[in-house]
C-alpha positions as CSV (number, residue, x, y, z in Angstrom):
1,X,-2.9,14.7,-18.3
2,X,-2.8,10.9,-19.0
3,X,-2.5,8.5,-16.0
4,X,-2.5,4.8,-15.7
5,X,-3.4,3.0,-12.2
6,X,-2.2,-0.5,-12.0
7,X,-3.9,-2.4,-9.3
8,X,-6.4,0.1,-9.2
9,X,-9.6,-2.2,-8.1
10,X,-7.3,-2.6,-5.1
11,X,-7.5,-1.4,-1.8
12,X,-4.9,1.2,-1.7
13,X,-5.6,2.0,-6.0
14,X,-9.3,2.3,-5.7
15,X,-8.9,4.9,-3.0
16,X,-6.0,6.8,-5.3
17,X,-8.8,6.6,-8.3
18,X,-10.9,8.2,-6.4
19,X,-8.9,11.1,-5.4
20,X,-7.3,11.6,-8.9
21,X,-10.7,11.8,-10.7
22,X,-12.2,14.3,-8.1
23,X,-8.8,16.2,-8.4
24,X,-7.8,16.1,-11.7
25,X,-11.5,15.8,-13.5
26,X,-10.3,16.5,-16.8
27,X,-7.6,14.1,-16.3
28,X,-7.4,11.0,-18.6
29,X,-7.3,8.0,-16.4
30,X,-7.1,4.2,-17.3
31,X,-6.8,1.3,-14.9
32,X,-5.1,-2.1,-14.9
33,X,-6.3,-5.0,-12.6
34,X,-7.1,-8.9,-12.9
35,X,-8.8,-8.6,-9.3
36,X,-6.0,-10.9,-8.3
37,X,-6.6,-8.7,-4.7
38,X,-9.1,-6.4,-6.0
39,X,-13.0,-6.0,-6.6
40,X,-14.9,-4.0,-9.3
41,X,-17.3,-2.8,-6.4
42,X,-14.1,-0.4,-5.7
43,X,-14.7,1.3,-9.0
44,X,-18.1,1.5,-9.5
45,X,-18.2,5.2,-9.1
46,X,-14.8,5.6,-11.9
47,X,-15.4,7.4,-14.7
48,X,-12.1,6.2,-16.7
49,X,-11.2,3.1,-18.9
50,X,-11.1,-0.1,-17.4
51,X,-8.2,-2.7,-19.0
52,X,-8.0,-6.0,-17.3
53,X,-4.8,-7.3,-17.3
54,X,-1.6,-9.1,-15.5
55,X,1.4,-7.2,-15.2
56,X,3.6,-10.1,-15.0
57,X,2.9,-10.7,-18.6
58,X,4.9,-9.3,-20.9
59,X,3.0,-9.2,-24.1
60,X,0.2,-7.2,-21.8
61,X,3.0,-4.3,-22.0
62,X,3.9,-4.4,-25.5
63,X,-0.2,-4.1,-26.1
64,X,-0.3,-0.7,-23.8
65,X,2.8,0.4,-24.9
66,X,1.5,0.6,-29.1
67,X,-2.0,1.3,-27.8
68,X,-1.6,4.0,-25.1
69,X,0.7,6.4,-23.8
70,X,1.0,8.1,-20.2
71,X,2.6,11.1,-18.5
72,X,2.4,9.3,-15.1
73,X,2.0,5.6,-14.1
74,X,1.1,4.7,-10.5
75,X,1.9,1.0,-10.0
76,X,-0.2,-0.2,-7.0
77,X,-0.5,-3.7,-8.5
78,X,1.2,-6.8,-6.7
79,X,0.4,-9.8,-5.1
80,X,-0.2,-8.3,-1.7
81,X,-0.9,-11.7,0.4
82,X,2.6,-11.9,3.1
83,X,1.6,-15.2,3.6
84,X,2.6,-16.6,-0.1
85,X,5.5,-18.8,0.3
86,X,5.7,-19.6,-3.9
87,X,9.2,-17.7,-4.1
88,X,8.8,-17.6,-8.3
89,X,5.4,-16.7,-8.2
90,X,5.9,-14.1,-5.8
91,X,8.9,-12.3,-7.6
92,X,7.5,-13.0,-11.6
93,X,4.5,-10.8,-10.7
94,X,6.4,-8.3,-8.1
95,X,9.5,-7.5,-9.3
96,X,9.3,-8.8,-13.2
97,X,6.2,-7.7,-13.8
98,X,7.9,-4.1,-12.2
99,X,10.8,-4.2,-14.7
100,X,8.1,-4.5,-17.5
101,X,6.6,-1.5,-16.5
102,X,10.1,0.3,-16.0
103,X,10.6,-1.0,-19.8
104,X,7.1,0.6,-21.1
105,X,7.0,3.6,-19.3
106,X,10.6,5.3,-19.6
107,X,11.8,4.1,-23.1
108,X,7.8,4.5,-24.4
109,X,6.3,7.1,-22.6
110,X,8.6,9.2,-20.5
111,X,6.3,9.1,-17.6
112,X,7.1,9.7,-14.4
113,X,6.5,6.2,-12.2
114,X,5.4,6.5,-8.8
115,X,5.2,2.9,-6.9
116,X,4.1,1.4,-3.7
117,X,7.2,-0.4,-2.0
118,X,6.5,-1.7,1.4
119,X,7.7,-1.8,5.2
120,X,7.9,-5.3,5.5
121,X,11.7,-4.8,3.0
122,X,12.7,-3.6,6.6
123,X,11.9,-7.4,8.6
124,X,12.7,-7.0,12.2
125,X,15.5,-4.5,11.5
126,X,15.6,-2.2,14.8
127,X,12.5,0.8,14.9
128,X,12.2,3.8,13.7
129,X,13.0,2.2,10.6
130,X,14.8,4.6,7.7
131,X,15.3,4.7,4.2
132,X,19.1,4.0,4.2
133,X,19.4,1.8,7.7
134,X,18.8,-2.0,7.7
135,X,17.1,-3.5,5.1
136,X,16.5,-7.5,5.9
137,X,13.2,-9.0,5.1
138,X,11.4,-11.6,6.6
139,X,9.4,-13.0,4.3
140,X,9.3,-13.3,-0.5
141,X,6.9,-10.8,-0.1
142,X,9.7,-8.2,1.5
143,X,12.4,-9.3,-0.9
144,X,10.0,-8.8,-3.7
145,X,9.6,-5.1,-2.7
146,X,13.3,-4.8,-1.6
147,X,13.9,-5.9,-5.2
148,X,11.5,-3.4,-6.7
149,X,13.7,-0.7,-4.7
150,X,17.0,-1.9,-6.4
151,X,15.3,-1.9,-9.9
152,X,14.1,1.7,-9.6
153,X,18.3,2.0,-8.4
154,X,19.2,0.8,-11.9
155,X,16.9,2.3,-13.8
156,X,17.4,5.5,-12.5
157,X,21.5,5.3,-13.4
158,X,20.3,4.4,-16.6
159,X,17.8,6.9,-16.9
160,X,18.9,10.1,-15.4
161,X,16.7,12.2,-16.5
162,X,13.5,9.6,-15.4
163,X,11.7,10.5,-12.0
164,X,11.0,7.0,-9.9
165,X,9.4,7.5,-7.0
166,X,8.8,4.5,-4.8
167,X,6.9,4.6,-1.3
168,X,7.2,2.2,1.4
169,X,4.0,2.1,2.7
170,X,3.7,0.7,6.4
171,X,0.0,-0.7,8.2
172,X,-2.5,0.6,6.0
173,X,-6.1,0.2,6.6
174,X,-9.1,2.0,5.4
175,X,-12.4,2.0,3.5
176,X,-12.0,-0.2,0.3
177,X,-10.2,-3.3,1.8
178,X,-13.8,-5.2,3.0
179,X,-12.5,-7.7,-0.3
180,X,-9.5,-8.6,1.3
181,X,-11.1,-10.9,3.9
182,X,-8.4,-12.2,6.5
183,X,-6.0,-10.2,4.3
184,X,-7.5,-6.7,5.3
185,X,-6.0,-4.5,7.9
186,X,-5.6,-5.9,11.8
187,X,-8.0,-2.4,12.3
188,X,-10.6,-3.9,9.9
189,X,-10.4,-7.5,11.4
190,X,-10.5,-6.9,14.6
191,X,-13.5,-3.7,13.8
192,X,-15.6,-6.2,12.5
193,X,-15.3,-8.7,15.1
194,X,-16.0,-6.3,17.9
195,X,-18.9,-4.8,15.8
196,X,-20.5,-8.8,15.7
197,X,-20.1,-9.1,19.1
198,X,-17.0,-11.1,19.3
199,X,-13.8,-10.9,21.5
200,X,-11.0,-9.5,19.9
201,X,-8.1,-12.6,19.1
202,X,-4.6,-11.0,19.3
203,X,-1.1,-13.1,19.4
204,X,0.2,-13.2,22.3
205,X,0.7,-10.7,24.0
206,X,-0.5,-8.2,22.1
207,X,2.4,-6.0,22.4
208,X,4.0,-6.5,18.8
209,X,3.7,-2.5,17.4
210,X,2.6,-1.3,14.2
211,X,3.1,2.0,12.1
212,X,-0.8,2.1,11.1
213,X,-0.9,4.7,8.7
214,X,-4.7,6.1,7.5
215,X,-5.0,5.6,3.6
216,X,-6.1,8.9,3.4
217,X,-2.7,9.9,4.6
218,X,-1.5,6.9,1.8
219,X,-3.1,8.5,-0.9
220,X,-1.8,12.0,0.1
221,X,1.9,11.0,-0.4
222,X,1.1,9.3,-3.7
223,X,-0.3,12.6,-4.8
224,X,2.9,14.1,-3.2
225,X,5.1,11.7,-5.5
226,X,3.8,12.6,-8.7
227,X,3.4,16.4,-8.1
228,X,6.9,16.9,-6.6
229,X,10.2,17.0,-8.9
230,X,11.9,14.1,-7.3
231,X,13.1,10.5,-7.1
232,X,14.3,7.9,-4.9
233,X,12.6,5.7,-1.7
234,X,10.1,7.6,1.2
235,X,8.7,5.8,3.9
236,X,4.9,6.4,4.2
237,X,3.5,5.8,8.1
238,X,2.1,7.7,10.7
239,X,5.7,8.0,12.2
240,X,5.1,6.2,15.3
241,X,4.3,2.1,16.5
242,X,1.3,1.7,18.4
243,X,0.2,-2.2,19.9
244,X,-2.3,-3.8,19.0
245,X,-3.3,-3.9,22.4
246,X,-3.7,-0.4,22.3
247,X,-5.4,-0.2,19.2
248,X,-8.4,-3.0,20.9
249,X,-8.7,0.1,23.5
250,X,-9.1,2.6,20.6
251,X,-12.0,0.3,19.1
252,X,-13.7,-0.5,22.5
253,X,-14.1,3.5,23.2
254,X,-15.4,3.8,19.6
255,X,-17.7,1.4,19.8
256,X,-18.6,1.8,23.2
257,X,-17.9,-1.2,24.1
258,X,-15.5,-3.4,26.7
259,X,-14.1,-6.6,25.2
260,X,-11.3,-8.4,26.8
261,X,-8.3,-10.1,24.6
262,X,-8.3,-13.5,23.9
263,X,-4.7,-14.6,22.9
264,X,-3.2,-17.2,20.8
265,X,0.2,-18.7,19.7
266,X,1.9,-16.9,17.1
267,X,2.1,-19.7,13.8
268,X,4.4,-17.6,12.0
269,X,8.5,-17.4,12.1
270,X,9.1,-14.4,9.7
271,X,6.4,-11.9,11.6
272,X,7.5,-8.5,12.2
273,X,7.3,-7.6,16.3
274,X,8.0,-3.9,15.6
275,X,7.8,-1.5,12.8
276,X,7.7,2.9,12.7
277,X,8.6,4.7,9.8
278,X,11.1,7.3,10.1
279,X,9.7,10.4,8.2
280,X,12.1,12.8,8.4
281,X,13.4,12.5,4.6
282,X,9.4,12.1,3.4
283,X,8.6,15.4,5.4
284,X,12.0,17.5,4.0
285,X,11.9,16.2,0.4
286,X,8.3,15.0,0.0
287,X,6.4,17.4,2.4
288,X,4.6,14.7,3.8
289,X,2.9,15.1,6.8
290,X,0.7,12.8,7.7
291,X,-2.9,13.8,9.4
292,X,-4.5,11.1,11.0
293,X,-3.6,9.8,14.2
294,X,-4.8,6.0,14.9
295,X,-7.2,7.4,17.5
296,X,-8.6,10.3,14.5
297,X,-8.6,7.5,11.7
298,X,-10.2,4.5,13.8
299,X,-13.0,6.9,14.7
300,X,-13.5,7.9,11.0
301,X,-13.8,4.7,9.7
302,X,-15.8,3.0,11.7
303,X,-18.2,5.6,12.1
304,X,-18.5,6.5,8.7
305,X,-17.7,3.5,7.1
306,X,-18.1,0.1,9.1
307,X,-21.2,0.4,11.0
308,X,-23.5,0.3,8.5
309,X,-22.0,-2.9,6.7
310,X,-22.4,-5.0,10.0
């Protein structure tokens, strides 16, 4: 079996690798990444081929498509940062460089493309947020993915036979995401600052919820997408929105610890206040159930990962 990982230096694609070369050891595995958002110490322990490379550059695909060829392409690359307000930047890289890889890998290869979409093409639409409900983004970033969605829509019409599996991933934090600095998870952030000694900063009033979904659980329903004959959009959470008020609780009974909140003005108009993923067409078509609870998944990563990189 051929695979190629895009953005697999990258949080969520590093943890993937992993998985796929202790799975699948015979596998053939090649990543793509321009560390854009991700860091070679995330694939120090890969065995595969390493190709740097942007994937909003077209030439880059011509080069892998008469150099290589794949039986299944996860796309994990992206410009991941919500914050980026370049609306042609944002969309060239997301949802161009996307339609690239749609080119390459259906009329090329006839691989099966599995891709990571995100919550945040649902905005502040009302929770539990599902595939076919509201669909208004707040931010480039959203559109971008919302975009993404439509493309794989197209393609598929075009395509019939093709198997396009996109997954809207919601919170996800986890070991491999140190890199991402004030990017990472709110579970890193505020780990690390309770770990130094410092009081946990949280908008006011903490009480904005969040699907935060374990990339364990991430990785799971990638491994899902490619091993299951299917197609179309799954949302990938833990199924339920927890505060971040409650998830400072979480981390003080982890770390034994009893640090009071100090809150701050919210800077940013397009934030989501509320977001839980409805999983009731991942679990019937998919089979994804996810495993780790925040309480279960906090615990395991800071005990297993954080503490000893204080």
């Amino acid at each position: 079996m051929r695979i190629l990982v895009t953005g697999g230096a990258g949080f969520i694609g590093s943890n993937l690798v992993r998985k796929l070369q202790k799975r699948f050891p015979q596998a053939d595995i090649v990543v793509v990444d321009n560390f854009t958002s991700g860091d070679f110490k995330n694939l120090i322990d890969f065995k595969g081929e390493f190709i740097p490379g942007d994937i909003s550059d077209r030439g880059f695909w011509d080069y892998l498509a008469s150099s290589y060829s794949f039986d299944v392409v996860f796309h994990q690359a992206a410009i991941t940062d919500t914050t980026v307000l370049d609306q042609e930047l944002m969309t060239r890289v997301n949802t161009l460089g996307f339609k690239y890889l749609l080119d390459v890998a259906l009329e090329r290869w006839n691989a099966k493309v599995v891709y990571a979409s995100s919550a945040a093409v649902y905005g502040n639409c009302p929770a539990p947020m599902r595939e076919d409900g509201c669909l208004k983004p707040e931010n480039v970033y959203g559109f971008s993915k919302l975009m993404m969605d439509r493309l794989a829509e197209r393609y598929l019409k075009r395509f019939p036979e093709a198997r396009i599996v996109g997954l809207r991933y919601f919170n996800v934090y986890g070991p491999g995401e140190a890199h991402k600095g004030k990017f990472a998870s709110m579970v890193y952030q505020l780990a690390v600052k309770m770990i130094r000694g410092e009081r946990p900063r949280l908008f006011k009033w903490g009480e904005q919820k969040r699907d935060f979904v374990y990339v364990k659980d991430v990785v799971k329903a990638n491994l899902l997408a490619m091993e299951k004959d299917v197609s179309g959009v799954f949302n990938v959470g833990y199924g339920k929105g927890r505060s971040f008020n409650e998830l400072v609780a979480i981390l003080n009974k982890v770390l034994g610890t009893n640090y009071d909140i100090e809150y701050f003005d919210n800077p940013y108009d397009f934030y989501q206040n509320y977001t839980e993923a409805d999983l009731t067409r991942s679990s019937t078509i998919l089979g994804y159930k996810p495993e780790w609870s925040l309480e279960r998944g906090v615990e395991d990563y800071v005990k297993n990962h954080l503490l000893g990189n204080k």
